[in-house]
C-alpha positions as CSV (number, residue, x, y, z in Angstrom):
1,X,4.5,3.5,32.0
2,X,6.4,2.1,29.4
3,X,7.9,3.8,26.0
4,X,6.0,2.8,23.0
5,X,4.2,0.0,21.9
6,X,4.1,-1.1,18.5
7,X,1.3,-2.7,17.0
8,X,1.6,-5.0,13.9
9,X,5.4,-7.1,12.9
10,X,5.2,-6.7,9.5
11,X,7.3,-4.4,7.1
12,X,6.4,-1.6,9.0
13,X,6.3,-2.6,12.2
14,X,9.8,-4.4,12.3
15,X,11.6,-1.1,11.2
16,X,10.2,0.9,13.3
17,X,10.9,-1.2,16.0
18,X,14.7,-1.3,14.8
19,X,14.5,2.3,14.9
20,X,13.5,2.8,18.4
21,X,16.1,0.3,19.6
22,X,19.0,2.0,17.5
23,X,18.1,5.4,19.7
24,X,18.2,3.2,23.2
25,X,14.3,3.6,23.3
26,X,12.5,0.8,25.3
27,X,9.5,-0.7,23.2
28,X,6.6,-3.5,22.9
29,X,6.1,-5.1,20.0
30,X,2.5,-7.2,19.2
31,X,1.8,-9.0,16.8
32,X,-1.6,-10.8,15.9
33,X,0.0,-14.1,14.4
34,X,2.3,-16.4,15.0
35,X,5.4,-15.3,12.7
36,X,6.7,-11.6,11.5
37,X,5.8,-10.7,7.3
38,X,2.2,-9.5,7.7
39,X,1.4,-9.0,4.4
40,X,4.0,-10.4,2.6
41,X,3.7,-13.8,4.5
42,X,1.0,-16.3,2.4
43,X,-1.4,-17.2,4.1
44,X,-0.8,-15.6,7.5
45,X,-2.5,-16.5,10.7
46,X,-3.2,-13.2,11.4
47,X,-6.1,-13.1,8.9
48,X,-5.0,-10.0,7.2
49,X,-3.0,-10.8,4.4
50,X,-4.0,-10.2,1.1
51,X,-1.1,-12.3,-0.5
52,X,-1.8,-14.6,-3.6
53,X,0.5,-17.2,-4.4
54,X,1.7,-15.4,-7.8
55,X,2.5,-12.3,-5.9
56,X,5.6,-10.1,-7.1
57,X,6.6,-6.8,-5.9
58,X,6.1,-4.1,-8.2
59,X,9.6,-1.9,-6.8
60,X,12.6,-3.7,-8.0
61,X,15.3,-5.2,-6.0
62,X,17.8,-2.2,-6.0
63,X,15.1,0.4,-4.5
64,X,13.3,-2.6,-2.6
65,X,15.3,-3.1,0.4
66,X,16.3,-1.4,3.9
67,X,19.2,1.4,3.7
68,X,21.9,-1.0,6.2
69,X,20.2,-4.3,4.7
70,X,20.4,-4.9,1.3
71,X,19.0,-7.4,-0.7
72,X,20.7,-10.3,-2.0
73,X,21.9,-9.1,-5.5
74,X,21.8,-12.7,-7.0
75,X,17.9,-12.1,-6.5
76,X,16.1,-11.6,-9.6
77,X,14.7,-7.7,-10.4
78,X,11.6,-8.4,-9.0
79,X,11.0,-10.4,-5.9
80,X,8.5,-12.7,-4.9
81,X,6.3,-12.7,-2.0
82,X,8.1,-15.8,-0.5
83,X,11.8,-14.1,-1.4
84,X,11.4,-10.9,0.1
85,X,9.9,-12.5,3.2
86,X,12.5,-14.6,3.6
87,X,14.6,-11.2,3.7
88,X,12.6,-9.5,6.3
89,X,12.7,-12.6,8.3
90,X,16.5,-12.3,8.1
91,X,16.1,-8.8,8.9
92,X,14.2,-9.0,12.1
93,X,16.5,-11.8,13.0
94,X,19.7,-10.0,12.4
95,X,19.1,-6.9,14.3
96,X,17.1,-8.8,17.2
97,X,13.7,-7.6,16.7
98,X,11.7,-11.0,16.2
99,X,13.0,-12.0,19.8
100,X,11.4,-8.7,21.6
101,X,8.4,-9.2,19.2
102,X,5.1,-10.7,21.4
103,X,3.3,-13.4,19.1
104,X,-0.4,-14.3,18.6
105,X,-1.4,-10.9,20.8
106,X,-4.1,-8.8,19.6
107,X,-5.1,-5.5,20.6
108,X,-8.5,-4.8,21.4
109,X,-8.4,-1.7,22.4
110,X,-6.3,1.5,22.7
111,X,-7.3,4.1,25.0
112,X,-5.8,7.9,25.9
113,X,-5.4,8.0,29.7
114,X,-3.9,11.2,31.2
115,X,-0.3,11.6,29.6
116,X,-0.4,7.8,27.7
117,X,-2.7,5.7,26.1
118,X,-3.8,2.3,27.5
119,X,-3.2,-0.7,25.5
120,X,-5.4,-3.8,25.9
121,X,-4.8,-7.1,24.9
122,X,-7.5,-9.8,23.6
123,X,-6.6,-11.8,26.9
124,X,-7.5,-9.1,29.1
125,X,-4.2,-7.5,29.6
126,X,-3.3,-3.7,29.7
127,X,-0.7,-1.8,29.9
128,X,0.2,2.0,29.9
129,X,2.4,3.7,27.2
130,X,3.3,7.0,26.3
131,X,2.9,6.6,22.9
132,X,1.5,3.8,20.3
133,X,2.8,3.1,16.8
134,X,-0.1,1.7,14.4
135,X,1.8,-0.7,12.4
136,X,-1.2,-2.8,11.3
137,X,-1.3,-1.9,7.1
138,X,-4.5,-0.6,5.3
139,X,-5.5,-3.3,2.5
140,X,-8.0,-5.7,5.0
141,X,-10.8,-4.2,5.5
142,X,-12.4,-4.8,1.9
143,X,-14.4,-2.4,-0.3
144,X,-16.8,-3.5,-2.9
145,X,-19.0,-2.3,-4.6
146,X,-22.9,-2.7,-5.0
147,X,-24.7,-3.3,-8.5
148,X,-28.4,-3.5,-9.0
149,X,-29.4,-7.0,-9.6
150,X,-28.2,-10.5,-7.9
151,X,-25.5,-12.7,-9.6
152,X,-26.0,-16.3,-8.9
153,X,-21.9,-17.1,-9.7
154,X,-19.4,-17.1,-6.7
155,X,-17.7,-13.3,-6.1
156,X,-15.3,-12.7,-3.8
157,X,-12.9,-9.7,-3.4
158,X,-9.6,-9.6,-4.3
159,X,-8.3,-9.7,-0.7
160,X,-9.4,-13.8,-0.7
161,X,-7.5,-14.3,-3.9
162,X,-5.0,-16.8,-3.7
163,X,-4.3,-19.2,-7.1
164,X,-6.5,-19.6,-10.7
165,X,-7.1,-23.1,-9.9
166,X,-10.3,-22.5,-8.7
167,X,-11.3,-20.5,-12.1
168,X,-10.1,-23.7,-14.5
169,X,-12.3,-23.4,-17.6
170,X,-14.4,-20.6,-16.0
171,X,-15.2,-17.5,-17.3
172,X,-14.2,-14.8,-15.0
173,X,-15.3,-11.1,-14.7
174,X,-12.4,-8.8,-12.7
175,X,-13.8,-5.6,-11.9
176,X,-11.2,-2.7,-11.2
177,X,-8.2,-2.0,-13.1
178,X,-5.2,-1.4,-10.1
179,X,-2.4,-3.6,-9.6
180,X,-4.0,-6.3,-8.2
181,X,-6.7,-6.5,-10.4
182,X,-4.4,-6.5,-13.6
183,X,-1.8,-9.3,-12.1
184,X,-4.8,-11.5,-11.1
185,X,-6.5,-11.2,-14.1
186,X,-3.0,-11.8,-16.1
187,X,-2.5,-15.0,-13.3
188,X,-6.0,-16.3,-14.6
189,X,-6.0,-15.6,-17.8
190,X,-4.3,-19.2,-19.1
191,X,-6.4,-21.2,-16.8
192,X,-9.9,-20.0,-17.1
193,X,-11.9,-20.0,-20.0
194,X,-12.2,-16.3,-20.7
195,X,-10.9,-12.9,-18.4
196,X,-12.7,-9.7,-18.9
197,X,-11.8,-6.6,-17.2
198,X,-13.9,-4.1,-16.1
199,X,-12.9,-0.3,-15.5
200,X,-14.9,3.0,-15.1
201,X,-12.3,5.4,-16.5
202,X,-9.6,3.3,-17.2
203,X,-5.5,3.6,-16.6
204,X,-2.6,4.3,-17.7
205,X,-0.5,0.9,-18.1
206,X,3.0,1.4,-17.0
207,X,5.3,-1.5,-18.0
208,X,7.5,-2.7,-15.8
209,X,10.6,-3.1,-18.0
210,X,11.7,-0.3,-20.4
211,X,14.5,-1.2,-23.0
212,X,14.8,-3.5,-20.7
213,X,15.9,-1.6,-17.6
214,X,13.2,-2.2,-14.9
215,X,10.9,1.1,-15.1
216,X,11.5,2.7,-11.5
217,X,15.4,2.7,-12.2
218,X,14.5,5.4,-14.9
219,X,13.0,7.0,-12.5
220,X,15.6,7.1,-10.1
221,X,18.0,8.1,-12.5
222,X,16.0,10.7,-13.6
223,X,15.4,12.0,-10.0
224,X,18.4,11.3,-8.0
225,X,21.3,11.1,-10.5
226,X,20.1,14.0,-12.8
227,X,18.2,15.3,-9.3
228,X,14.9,16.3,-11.4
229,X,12.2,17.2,-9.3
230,X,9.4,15.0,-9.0
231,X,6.7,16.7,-11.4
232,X,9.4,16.6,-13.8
233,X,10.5,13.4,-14.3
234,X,6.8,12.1,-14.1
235,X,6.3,14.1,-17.1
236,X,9.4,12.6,-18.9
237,X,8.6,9.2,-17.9
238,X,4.7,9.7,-19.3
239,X,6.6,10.2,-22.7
240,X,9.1,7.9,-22.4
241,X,6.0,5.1,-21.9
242,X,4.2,6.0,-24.4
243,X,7.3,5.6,-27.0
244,X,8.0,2.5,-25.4
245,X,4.2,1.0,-25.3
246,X,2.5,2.6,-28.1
247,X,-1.2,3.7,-28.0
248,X,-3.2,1.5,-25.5
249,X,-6.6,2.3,-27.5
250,X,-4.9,-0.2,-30.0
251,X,-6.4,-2.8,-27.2
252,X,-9.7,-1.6,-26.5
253,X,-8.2,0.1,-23.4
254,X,-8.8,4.2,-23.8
255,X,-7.2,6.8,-23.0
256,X,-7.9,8.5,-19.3
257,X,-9.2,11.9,-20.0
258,X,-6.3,12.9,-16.6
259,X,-2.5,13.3,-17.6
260,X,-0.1,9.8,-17.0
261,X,1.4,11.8,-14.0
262,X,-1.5,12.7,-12.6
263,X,-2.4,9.1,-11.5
264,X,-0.8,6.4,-9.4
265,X,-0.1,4.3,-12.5
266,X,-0.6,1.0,-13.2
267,X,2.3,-1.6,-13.6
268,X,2.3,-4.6,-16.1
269,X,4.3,-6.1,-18.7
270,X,1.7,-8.6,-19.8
271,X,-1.8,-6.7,-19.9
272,X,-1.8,-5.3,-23.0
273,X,-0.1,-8.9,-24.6
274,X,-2.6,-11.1,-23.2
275,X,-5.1,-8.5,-24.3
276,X,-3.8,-8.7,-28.1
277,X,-3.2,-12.5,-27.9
278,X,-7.9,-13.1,-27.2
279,X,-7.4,-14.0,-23.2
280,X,-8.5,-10.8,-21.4
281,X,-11.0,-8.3,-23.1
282,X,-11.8,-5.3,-21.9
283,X,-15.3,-3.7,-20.8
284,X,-17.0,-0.3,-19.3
285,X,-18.0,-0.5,-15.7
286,X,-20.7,-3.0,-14.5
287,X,-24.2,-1.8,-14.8
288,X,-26.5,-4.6,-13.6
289,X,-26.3,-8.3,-12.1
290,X,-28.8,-10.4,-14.6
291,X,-28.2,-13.9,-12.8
292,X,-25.0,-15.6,-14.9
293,X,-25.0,-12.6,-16.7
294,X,-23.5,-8.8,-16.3
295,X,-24.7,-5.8,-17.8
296,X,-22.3,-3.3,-18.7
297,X,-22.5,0.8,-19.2
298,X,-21.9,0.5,-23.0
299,X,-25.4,-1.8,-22.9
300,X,-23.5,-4.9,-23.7
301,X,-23.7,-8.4,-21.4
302,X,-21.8,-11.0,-20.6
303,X,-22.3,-14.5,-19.1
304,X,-19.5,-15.4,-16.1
305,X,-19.3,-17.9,-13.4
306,X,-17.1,-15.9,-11.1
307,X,-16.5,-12.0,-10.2
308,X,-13.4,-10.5,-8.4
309,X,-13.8,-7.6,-7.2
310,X,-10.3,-6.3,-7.0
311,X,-11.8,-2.5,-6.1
312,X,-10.0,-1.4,-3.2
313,X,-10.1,-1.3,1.2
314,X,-11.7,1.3,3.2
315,X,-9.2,2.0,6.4
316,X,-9.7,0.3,9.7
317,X,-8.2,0.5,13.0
318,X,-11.1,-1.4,15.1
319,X,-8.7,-1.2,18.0
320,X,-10.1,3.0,18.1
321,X,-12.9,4.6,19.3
322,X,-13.7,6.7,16.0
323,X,-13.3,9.3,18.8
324,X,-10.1,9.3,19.3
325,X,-9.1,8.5,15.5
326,X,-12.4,8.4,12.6
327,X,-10.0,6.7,9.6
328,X,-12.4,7.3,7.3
329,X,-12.1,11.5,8.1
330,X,-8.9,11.6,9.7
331,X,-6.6,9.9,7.5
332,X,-5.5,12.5,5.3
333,X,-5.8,14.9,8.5
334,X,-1.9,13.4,10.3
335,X,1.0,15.9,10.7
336,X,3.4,14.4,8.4
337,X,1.3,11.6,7.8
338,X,2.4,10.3,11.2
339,X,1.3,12.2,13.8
340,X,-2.8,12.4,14.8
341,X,-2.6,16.0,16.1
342,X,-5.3,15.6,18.9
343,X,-3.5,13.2,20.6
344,X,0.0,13.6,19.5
345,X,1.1,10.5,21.2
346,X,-0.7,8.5,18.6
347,X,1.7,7.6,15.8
348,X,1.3,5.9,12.2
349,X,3.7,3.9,10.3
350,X,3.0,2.9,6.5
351,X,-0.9,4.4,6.2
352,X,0.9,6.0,2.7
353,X,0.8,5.3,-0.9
354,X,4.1,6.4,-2.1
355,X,5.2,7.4,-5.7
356,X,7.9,5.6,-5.0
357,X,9.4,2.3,-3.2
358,X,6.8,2.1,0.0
359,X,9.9,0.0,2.0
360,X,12.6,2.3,2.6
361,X,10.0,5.1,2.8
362,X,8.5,3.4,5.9
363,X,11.9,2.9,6.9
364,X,12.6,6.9,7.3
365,X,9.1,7.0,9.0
366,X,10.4,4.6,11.6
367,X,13.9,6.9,12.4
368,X,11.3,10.0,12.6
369,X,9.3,8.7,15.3
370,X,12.9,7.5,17.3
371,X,13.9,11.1,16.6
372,X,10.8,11.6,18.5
373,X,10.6,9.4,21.4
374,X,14.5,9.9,22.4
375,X,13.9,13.6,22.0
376,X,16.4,14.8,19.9
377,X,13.6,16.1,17.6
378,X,10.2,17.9,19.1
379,X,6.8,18.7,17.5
380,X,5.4,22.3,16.5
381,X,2.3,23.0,18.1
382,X,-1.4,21.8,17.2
383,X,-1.7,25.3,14.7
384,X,1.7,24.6,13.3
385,X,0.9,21.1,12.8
386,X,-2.8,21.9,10.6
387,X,-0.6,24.5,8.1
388,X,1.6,21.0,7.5
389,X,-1.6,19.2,6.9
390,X,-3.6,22.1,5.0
391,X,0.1,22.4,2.8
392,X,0.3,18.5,2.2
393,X,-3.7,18.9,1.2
394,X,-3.0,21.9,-1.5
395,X,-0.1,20.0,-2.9
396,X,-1.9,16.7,-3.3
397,X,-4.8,18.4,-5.1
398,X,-2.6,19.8,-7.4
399,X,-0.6,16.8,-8.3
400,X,-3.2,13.8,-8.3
401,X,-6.7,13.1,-9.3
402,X,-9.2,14.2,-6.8
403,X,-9.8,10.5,-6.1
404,X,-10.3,9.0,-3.0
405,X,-7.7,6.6,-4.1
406,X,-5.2,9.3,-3.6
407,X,-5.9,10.8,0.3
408,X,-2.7,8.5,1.1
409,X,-0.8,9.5,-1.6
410,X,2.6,11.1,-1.3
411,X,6.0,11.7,-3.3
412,X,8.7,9.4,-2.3
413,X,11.4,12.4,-3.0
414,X,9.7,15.2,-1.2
415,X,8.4,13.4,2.4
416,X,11.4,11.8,2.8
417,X,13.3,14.7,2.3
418,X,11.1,16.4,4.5
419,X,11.6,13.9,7.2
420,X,15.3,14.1,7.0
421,X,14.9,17.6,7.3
422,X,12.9,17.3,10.7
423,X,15.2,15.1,12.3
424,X,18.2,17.2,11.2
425,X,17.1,20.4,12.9
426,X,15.9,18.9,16.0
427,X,12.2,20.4,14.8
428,X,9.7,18.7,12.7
429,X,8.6,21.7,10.7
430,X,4.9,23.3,10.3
């Protein structure tokens, strides 16, 4: 039986990986494509990346990279898809992952057997393990939603999103009003004809610089050099935005009835400009599809060639019997987010959304569960694991919206300090 195997070479899956192999642990590695990145490689053969080609990542460069890695510091603040890529690949390569890593092999199936879990292979193959690592992200399997009516224009979700040249001189209704759905509709904005967005309770637009420091870097210094706890500097940094962006209703945007640090905010520095400058307008949610025309909750309607749907991914692992793991129950339901506590052997690496750079986070993930196969740090029982669960639960309702947007969420600061705790006393904690 061998040690672990680890499905999925992209961000997560490579760290882990390096993990297992700094603690002398024997792993497999698959990977659906042809090439390590998963989602941050364009157009991957894998199928599941949800890339476009204007992609930058929202964490900037100094909270970005690996702890014994760091990025390049001639990069700019925030990287491209193609340039932090082009760092994981170097990543993978330097500490010999990408050679151990098994290319174009898909998992069909992964099974508990006695003490291990068998691992099957699209071609057939299996293989025994004594534990698996689920590596494979959570933004594929595509959520949208349904309106009364038909429209007769082309709609697609945001997942199939790649350029604006398509939407030249169209115009173009995004619906949602997350990162992805304000960066494509600021990508299209200068090539189509017209950009409306369309939100059911709106955001809070965080911009990415502030007095010209990029916006996380407050935040870090806020949390680690004036160490702040978390609730507190999200309530300084909801002040600190608004003094540095003004009132958003100037821009037809209103106000969400939650607090600024209630919510996983949204990030853009050219919204609310293209917004005052005629390119993107804003409107309520969609109410009906009229043929070339939308109806909206305010009773207004608008005529559009195209709709993106940038609203979101239910979680997938088709690779499960929902008996053994039911993603759309159990995801909020994992011993420090990790762990499924029915089969304990069943592991998760980057099913978070962090407050916080997601990178390094996944990279402490990845030392947890090498704490945990080489034994220097054991599990509390199945009781001790639900009080960790019930206790993460309790604390998300009282920090975030009760969203489902939110059953992933977690505090950067707190987990990874509660990891580190774990692997320091031998004893991940209940």
């Amino acid at each position: 039986m061998g040690n672990t195997c680890i499905i999925g070479a992209g961000s997560s899956g490579v760290t882990v990986a390096k993990a297992l192999k700094d603690a002398g642990e024997h792993f497999d590695i698959f990977e659906k494509g042809s090439q390590v990145g998963g989602m941050w490689r364009y157009e991957n053969d894998n199928g599941r990346s949800s890339c476009y080609a204007s992609l930058h990542i929202d964490t900037s460069r100094p909270n970005l990279g690996y702890s014994d890695f760091p990025i390049d510091p001639g990069l700019p603040d925030f990287l491209s898809h193609a340039q932090f890529l082009k760092h994981l690949e170097a990543y993978a390569t330097t500490f010999g992952i990408s050679e151990k890593v098994r290319f174009n092999a898909s998992v069909s199936s992964v099974v508990p057997e006695g003490t291990g879990y068998r691992v099957t292979l699209d071609t057939g193959e299996t293989q025994m393990y004594q534990r698996v690592v689920i590596a494979t992200g959570h933004l594929t399997e595509t959520r949208i939603p349904h309106f009364p009516g038909r429209f007769n224009g082309n709609s697609i979700h945001s997942h199939h999103y790649r350029s604006a040249d398509p939407y030249l001189g169209k115009r173009v209704l995004v619906v949602g009003i997350g990162n992805s759905a304000v960066d494509i509709a600021v990508d299209l904005c200068r090539r189509a004809s017209h950009v409306t967005l369309s939100t059911r309770r709106s955001a809070w637009i965080m911009p990415k610089y502030l007095m010209g420091v990029p916006i996380d870097q407050w935040s870090v210094f806020l949390g680690r050099k004036l160490r702040l706890p978390t609730p507190v500097v999200r309530r300084i940094m909801a002040q600190l935005i608004k003094l540095g962006v003004g009132d958003q209703r100037r821009f037809g945007l209103a106000r969400p009835k939650h607090a600024m640090y209630r919510e996983h905010a949204t990030l853009s520095q050219d919204l609310l400009p293209n917004i005052g400058h005629g390119y993107i307008d804003i409107k309520p949610n969609v109410e009906t599809l009229q043929g070339d025309l939308v109806g909206f909750s305010d009773k207004t309607e608008g005529s559009y060639d195209a709709i993106i749907y940038a609203t979101g991914y239910d979680v997938t692992f088709p690779f499960l019997d929902i008996d053994v793991f039911d993603p759309a129950t159990q995801s909020a339901e994992l011993f420090r987010r990790i762990v499924v506590p029915s089969h304990p052997g069943l592991l998760h690496a980057g099913l978070v959304q962090p407050v916080g750079p997601t990178i390094p986070l996944v990279e402490t993930q990845g030392k947890w569960i090498a704490a945990l196969a080489s034994g220097r740090m054991t599990l509390p029982d199945k009781d001790g694991m639900h009080k960790e669960i019930r206790a993460h639960k309790d604390y998300q309702r009282r920090t975030y919206l009760d969203a489902p947007r939110y059953v992933l969420e977690v505090d950067y600061a707190l987990y990874t300090k509660q990891m580190k705790a774990d692997m320091a006393a031998g004893q991940a904690s209940g």
